[in-house]
mmCIF file of the N, C-alpha and C atoms, coordinates in Angstrom:
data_MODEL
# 
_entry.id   MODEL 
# 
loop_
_atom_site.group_PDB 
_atom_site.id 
_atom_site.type_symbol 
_atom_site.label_atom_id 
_atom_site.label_alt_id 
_atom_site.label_comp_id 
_atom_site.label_asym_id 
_atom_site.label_entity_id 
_atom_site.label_seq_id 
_atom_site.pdbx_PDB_ins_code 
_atom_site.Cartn_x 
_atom_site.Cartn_y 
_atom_site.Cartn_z 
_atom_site.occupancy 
_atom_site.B_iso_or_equiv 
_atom_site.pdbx_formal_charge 
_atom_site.auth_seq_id 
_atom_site.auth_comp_id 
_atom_site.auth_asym_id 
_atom_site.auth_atom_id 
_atom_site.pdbx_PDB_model_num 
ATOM 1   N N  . UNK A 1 1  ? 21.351  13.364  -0.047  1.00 0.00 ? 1  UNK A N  1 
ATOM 2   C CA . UNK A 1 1  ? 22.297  12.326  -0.371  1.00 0.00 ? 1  UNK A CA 1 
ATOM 3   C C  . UNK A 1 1  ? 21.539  11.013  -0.595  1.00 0.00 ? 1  UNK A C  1 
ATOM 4   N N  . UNK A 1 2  ? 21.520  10.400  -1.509  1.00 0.00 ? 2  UNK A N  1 
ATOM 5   C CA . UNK A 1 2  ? 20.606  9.552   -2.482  1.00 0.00 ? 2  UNK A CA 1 
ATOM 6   C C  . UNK A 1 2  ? 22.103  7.912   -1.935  1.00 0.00 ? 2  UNK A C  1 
ATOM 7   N N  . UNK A 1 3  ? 21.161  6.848   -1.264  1.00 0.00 ? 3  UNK A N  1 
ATOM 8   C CA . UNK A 1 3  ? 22.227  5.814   -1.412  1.00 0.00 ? 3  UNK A CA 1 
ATOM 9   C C  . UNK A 1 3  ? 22.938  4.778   -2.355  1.00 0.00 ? 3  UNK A C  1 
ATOM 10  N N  . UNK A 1 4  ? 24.047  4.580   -2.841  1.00 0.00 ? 4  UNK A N  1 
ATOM 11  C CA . UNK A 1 4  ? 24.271  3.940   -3.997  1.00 0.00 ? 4  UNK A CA 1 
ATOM 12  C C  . UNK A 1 4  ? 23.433  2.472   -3.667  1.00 0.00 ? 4  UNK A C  1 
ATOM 13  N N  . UNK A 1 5  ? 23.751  2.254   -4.951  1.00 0.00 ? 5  UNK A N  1 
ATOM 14  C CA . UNK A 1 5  ? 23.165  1.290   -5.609  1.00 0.00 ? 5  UNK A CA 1 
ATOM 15  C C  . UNK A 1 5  ? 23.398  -0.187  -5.026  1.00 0.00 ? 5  UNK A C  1 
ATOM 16  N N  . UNK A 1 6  ? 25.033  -0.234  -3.793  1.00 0.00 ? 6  UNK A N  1 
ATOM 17  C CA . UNK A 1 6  ? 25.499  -1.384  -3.369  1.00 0.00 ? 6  UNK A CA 1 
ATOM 18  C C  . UNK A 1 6  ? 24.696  -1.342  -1.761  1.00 0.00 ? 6  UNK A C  1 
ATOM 19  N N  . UNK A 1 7  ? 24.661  0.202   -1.219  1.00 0.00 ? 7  UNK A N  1 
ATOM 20  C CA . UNK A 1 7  ? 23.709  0.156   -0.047  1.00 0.00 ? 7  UNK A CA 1 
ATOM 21  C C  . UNK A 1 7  ? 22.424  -0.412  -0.054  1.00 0.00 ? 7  UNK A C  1 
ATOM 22  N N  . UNK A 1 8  ? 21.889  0.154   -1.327  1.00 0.00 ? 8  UNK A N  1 
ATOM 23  C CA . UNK A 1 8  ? 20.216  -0.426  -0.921  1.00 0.00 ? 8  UNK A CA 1 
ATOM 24  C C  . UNK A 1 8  ? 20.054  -2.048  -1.892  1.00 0.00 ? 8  UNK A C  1 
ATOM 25  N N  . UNK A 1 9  ? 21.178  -2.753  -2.177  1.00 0.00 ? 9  UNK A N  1 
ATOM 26  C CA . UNK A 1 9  ? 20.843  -4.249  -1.953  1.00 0.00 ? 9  UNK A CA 1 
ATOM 27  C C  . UNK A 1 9  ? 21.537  -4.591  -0.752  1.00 0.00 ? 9  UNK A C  1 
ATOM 28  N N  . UNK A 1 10 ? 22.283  -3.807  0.409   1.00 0.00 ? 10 UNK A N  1 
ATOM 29  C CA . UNK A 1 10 ? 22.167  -4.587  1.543   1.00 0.00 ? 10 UNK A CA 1 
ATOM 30  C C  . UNK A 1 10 ? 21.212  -4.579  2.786   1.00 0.00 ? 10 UNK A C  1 
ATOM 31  N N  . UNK A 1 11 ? 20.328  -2.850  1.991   1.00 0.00 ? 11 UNK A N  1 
ATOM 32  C CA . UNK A 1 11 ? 19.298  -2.521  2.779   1.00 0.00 ? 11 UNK A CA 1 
ATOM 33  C C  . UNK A 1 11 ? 17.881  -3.515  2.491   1.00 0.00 ? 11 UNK A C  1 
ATOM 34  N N  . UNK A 1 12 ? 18.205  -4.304  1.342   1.00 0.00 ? 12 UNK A N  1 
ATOM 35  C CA . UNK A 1 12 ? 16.902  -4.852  0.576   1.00 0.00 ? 12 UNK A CA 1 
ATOM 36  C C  . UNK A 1 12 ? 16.910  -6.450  1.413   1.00 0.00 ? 12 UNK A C  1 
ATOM 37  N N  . UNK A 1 13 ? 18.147  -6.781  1.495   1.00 0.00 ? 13 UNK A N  1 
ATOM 38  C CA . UNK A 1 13 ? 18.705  -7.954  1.995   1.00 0.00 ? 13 UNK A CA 1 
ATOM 39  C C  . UNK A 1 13 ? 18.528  -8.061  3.372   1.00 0.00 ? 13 UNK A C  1 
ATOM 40  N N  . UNK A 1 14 ? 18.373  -7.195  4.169   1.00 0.00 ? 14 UNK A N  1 
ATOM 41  C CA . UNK A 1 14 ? 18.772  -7.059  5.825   1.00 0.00 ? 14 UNK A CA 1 
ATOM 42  C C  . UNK A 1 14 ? 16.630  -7.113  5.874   1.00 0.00 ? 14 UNK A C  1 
ATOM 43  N N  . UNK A 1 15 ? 15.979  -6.341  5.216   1.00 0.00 ? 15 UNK A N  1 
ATOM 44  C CA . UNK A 1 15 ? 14.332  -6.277  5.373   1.00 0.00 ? 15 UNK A CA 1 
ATOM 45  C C  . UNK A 1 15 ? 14.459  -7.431  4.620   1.00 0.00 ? 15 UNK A C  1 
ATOM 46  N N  . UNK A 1 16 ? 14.644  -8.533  3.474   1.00 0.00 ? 16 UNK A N  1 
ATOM 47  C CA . UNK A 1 16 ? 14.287  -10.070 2.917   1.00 0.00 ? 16 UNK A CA 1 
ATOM 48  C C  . UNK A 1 16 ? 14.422  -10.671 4.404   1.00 0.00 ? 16 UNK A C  1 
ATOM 49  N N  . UNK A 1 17 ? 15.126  -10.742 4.935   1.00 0.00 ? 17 UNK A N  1 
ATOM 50  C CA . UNK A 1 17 ? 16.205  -11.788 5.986   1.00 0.00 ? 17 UNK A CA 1 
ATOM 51  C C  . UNK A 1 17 ? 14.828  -10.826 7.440   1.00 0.00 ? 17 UNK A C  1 
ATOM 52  N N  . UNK A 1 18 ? 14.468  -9.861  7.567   1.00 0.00 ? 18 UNK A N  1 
ATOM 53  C CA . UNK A 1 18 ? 13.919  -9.819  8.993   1.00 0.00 ? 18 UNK A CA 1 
ATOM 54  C C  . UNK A 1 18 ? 12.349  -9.769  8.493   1.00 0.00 ? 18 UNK A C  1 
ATOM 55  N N  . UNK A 1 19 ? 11.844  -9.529  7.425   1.00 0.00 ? 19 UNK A N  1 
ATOM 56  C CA . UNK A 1 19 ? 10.531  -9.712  7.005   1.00 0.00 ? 19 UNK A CA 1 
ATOM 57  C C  . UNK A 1 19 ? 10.092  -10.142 6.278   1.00 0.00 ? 19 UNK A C  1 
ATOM 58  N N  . UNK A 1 20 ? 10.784  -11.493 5.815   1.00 0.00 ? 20 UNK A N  1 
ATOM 59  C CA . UNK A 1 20 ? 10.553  -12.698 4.470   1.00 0.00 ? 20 UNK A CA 1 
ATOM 60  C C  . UNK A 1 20 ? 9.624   -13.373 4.576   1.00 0.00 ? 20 UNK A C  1 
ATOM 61  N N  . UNK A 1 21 ? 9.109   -13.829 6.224   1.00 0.00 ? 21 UNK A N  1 
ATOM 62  C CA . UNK A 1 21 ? 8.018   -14.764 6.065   1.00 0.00 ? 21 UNK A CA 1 
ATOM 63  C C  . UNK A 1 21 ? 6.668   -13.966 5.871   1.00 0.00 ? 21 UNK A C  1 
ATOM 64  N N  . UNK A 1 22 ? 6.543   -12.557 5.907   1.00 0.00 ? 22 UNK A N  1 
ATOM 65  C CA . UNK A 1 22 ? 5.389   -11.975 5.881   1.00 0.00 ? 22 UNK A CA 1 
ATOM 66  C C  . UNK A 1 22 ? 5.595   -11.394 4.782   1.00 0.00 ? 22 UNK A C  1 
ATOM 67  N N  . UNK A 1 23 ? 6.859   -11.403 3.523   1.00 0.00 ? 23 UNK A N  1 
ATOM 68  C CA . UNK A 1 23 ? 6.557   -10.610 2.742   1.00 0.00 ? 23 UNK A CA 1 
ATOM 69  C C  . UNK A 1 23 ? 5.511   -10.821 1.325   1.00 0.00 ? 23 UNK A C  1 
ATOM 70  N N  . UNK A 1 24 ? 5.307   -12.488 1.200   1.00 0.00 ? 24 UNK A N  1 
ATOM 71  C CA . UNK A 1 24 ? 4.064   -12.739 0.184   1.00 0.00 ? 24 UNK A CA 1 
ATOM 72  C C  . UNK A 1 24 ? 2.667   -11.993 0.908   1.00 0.00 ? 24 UNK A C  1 
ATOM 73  N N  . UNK A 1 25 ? 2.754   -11.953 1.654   1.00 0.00 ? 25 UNK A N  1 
ATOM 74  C CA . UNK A 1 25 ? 1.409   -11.482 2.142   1.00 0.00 ? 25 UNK A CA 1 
ATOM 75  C C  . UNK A 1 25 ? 1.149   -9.947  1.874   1.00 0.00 ? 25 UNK A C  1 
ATOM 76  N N  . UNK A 1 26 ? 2.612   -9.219  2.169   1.00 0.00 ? 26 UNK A N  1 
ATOM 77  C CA . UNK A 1 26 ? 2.405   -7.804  1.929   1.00 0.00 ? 26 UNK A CA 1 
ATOM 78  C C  . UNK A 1 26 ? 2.509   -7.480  0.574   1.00 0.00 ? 26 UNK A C  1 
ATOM 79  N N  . UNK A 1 27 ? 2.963   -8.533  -0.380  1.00 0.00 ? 27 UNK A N  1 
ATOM 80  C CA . UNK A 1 27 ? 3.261   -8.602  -1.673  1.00 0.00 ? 27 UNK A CA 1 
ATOM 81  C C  . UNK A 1 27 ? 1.898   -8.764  -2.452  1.00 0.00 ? 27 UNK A C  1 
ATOM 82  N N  . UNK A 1 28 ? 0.963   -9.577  -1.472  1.00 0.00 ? 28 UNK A N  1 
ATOM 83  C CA . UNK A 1 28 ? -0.150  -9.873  -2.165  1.00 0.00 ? 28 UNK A CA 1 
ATOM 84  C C  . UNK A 1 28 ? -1.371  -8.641  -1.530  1.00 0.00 ? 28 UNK A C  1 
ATOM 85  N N  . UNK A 1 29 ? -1.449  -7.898  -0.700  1.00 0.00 ? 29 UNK A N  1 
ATOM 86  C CA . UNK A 1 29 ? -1.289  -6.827  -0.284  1.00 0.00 ? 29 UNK A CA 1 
ATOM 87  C C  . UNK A 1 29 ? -1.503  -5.407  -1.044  1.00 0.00 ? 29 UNK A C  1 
ATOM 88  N N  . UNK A 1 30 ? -0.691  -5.559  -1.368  1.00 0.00 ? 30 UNK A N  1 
ATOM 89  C CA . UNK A 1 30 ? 0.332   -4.889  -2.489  1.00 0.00 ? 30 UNK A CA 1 
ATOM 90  C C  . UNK A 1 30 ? -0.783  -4.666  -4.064  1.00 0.00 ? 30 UNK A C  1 
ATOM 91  N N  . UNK A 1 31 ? -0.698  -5.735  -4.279  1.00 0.00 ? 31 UNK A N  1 
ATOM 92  C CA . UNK A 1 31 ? -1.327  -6.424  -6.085  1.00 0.00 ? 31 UNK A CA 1 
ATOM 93  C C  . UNK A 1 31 ? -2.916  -5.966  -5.280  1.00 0.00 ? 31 UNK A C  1 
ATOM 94  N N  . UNK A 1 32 ? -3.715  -6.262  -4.489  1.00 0.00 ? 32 UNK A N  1 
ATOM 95  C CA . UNK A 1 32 ? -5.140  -5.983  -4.414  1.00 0.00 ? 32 UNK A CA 1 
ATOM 96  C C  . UNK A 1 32 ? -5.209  -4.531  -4.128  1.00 0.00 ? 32 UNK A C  1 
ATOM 97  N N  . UNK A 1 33 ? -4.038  -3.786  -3.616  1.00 0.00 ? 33 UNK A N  1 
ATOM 98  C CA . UNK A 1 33 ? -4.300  -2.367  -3.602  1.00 0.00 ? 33 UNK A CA 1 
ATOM 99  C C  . UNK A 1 33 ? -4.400  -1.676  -4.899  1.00 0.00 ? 33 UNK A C  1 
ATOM 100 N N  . UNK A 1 34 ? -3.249  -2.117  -5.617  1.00 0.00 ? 34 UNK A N  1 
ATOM 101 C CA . UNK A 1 34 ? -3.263  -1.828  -7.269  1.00 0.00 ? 34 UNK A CA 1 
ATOM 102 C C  . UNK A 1 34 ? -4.387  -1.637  -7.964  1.00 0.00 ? 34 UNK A C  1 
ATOM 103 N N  . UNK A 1 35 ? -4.994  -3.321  -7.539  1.00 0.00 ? 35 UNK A N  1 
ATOM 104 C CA . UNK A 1 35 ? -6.224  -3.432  -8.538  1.00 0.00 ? 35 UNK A CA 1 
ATOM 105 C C  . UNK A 1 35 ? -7.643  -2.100  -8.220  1.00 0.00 ? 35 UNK A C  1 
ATOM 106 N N  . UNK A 1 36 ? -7.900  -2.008  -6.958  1.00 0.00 ? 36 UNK A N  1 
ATOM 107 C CA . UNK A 1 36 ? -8.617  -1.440  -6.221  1.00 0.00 ? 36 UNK A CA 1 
ATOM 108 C C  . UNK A 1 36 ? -8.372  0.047   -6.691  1.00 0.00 ? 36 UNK A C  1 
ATOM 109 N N  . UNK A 1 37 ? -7.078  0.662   -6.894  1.00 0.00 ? 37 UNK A N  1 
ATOM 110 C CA . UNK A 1 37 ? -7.150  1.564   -7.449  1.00 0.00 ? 37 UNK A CA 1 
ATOM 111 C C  . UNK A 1 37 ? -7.044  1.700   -8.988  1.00 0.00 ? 37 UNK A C  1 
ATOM 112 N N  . UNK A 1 38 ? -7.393  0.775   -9.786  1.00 0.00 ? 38 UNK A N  1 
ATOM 113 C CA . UNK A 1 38 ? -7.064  1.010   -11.199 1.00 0.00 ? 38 UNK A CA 1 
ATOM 114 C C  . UNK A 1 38 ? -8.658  0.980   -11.061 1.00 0.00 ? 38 UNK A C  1 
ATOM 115 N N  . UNK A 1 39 ? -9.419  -0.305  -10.680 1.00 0.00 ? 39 UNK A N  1 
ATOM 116 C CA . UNK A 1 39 ? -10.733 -0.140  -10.699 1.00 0.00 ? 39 UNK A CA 1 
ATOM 117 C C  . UNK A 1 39 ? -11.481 1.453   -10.179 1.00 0.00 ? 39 UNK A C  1 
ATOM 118 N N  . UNK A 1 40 ? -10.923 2.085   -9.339  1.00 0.00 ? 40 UNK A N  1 
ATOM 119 C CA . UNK A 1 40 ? -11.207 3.067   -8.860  1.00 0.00 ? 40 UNK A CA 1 
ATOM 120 C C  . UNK A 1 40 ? -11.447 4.600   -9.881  1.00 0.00 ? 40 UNK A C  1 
ATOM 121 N N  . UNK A 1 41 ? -10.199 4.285   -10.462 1.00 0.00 ? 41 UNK A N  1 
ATOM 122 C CA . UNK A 1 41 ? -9.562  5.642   -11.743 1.00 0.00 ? 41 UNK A CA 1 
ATOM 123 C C  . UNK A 1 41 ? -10.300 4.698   -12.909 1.00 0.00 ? 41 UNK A C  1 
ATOM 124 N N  . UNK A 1 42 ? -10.678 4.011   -13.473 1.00 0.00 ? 42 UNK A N  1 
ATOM 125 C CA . UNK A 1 42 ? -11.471 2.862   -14.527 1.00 0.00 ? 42 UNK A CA 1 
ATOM 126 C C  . UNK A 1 42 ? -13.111 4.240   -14.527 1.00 0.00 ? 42 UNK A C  1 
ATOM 127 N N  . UNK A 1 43 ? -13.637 3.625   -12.792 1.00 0.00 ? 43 UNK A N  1 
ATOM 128 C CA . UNK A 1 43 ? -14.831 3.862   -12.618 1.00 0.00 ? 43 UNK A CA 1 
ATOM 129 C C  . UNK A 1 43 ? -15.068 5.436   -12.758 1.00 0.00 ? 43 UNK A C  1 
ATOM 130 N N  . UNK A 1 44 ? -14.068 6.559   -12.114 1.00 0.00 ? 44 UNK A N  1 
ATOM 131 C CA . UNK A 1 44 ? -14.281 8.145   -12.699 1.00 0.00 ? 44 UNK A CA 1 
ATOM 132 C C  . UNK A 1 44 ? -13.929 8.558   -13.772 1.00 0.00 ? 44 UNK A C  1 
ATOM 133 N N  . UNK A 1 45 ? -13.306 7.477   -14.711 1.00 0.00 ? 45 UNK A N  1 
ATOM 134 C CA . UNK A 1 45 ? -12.521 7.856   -16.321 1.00 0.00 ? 45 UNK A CA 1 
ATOM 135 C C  . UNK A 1 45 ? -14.225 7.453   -16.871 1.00 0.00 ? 45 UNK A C  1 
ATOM 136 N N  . UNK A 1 46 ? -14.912 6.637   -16.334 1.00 0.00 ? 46 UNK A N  1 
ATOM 137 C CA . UNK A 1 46 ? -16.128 6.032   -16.949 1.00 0.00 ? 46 UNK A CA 1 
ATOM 138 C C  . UNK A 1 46 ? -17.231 6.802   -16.929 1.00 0.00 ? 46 UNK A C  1 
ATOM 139 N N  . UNK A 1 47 ? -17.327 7.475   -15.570 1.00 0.00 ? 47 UNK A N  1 
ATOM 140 C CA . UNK A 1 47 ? -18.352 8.466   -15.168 1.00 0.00 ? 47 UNK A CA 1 
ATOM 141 C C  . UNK A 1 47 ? -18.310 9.983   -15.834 1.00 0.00 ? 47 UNK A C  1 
ATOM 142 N N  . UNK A 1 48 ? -16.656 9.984   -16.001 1.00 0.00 ? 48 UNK A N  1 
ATOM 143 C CA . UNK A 1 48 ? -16.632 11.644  -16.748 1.00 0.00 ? 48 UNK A CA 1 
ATOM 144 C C  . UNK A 1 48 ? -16.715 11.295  -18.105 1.00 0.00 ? 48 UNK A C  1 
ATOM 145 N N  . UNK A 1 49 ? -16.832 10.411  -18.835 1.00 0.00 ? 49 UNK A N  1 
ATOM 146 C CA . UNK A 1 49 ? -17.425 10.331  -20.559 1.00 0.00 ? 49 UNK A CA 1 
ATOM 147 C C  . UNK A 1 49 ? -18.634 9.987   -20.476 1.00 0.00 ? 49 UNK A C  1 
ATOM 148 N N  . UNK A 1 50 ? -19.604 9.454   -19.153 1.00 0.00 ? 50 UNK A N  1 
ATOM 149 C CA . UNK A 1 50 ? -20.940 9.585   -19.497 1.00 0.00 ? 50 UNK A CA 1 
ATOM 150 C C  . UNK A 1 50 ? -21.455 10.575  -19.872 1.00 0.00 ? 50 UNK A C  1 
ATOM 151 N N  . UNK A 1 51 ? -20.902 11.735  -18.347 1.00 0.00 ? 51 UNK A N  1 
ATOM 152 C CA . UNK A 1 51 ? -21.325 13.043  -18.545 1.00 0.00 ? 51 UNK A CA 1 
ATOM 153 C C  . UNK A 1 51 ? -20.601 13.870  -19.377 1.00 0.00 ? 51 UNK A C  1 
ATOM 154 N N  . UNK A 1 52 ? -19.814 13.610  -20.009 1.00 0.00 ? 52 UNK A N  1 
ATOM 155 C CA . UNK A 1 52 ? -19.896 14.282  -21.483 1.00 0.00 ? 52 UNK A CA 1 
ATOM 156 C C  . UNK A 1 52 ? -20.522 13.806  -22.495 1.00 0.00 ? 52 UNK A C  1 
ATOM 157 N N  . UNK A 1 53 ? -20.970 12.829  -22.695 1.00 0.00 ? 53 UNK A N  1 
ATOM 158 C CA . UNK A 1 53 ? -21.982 12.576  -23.511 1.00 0.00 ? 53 UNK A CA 1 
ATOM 159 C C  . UNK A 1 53 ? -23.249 12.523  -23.531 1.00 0.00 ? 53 UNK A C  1 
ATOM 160 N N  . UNK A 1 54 ? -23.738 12.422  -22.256 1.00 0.00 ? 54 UNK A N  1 
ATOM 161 C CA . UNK A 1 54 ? -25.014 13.325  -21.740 1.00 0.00 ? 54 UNK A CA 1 
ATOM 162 C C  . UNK A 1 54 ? -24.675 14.784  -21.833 1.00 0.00 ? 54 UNK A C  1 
ATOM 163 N N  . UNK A 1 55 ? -23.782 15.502  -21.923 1.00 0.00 ? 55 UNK A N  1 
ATOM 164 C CA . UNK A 1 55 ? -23.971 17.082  -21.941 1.00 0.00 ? 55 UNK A CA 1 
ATOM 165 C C  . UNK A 1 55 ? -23.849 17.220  -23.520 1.00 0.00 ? 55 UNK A C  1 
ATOM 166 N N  . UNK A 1 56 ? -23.370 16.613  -24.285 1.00 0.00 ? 56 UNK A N  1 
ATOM 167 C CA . UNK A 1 56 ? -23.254 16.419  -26.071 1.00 0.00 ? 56 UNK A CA 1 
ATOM 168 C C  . UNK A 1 56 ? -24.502 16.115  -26.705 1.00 0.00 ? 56 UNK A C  1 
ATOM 169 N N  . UNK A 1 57 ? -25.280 15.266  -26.118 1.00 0.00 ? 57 UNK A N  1 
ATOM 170 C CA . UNK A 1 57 ? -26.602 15.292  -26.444 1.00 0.00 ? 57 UNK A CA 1 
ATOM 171 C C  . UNK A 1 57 ? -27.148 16.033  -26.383 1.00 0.00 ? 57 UNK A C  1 
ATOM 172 N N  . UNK A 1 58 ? -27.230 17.002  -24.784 1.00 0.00 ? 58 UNK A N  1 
ATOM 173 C CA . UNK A 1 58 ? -27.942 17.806  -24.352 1.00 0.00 ? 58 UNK A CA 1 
ATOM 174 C C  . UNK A 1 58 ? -27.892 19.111  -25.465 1.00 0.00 ? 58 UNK A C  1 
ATOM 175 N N  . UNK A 1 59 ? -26.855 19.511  -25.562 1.00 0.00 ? 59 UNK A N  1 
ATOM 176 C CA . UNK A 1 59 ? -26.163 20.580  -26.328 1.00 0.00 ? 59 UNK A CA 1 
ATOM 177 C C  . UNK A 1 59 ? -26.574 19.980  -27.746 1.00 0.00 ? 59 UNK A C  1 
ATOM 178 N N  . UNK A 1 60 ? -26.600 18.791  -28.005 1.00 0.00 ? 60 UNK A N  1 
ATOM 179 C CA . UNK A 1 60 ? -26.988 18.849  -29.969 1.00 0.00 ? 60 UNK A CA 1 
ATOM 180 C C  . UNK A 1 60 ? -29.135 18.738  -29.928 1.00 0.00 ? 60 UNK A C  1 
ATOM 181 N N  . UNK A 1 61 ? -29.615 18.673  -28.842 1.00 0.00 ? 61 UNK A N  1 
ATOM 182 C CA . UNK A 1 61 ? -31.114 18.225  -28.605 1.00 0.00 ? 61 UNK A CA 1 
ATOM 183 C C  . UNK A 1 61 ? -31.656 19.717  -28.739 1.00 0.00 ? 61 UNK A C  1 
ATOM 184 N N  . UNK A 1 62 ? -31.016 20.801  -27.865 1.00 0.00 ? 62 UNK A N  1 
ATOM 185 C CA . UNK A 1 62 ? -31.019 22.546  -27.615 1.00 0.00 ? 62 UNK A CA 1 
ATOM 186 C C  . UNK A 1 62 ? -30.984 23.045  -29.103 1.00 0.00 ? 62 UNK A C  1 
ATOM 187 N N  . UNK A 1 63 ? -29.867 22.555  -29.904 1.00 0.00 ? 63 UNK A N  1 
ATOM 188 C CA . UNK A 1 63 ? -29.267 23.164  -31.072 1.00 0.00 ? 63 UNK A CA 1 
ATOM 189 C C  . UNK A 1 63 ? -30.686 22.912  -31.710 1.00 0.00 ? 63 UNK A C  1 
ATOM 190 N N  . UNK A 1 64 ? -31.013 21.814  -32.280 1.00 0.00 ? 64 UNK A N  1 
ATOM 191 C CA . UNK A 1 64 ? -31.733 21.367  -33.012 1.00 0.00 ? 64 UNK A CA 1 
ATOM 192 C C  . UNK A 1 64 ? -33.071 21.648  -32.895 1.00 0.00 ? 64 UNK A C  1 
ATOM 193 N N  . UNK A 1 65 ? -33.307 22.080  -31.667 1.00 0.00 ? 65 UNK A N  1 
ATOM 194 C CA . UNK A 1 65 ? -35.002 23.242  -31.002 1.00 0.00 ? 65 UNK A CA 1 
ATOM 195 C C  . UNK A 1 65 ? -34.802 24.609  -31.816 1.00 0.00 ? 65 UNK A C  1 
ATOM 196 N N  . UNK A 1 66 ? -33.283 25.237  -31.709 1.00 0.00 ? 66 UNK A N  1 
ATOM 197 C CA . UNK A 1 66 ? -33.375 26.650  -31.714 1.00 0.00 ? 66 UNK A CA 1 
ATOM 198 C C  . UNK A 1 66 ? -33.706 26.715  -33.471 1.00 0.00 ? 66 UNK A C  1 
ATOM 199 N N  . UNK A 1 67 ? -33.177 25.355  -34.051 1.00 0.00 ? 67 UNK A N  1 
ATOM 200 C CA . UNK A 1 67 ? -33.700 25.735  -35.710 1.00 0.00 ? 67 UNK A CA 1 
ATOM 201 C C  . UNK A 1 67 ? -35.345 25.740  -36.128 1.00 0.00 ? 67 UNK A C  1 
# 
């Protein structure tokens, strides 16, 4: 059972009103976790096209021996 749409703005309202003064912080929190993981998935999207292009070389350097 999924809550409508009028529950969870009084559920959103009741956590603003008991955790508002800490919520820029968890908000900002929040945004450096993001970044940390985009940099994260950036850095193995980066590492797996090296090594395919070190193995593309490798594979056209082989080819070009066997002629």
């Amino acid at each position: 059972m999924s809550p409508s749409p009028v529950q969870l703005v009084i559920i959103l309202v009741i956590a603003f009103l008991l955790f508002g003064n800490r919520l820029p912080s968890v908000m900002r929190s929040l945004g450096r976790s993001v970044t940390e993981f985009k940099k994260g998935v950036n850095g193995i999207d980066t590492e797996v096209n090296d090594t395919v292009k070190s193995a593309d070389i490798k594979a056209s350097v082989s080819d070009k021996s066997e002629e």
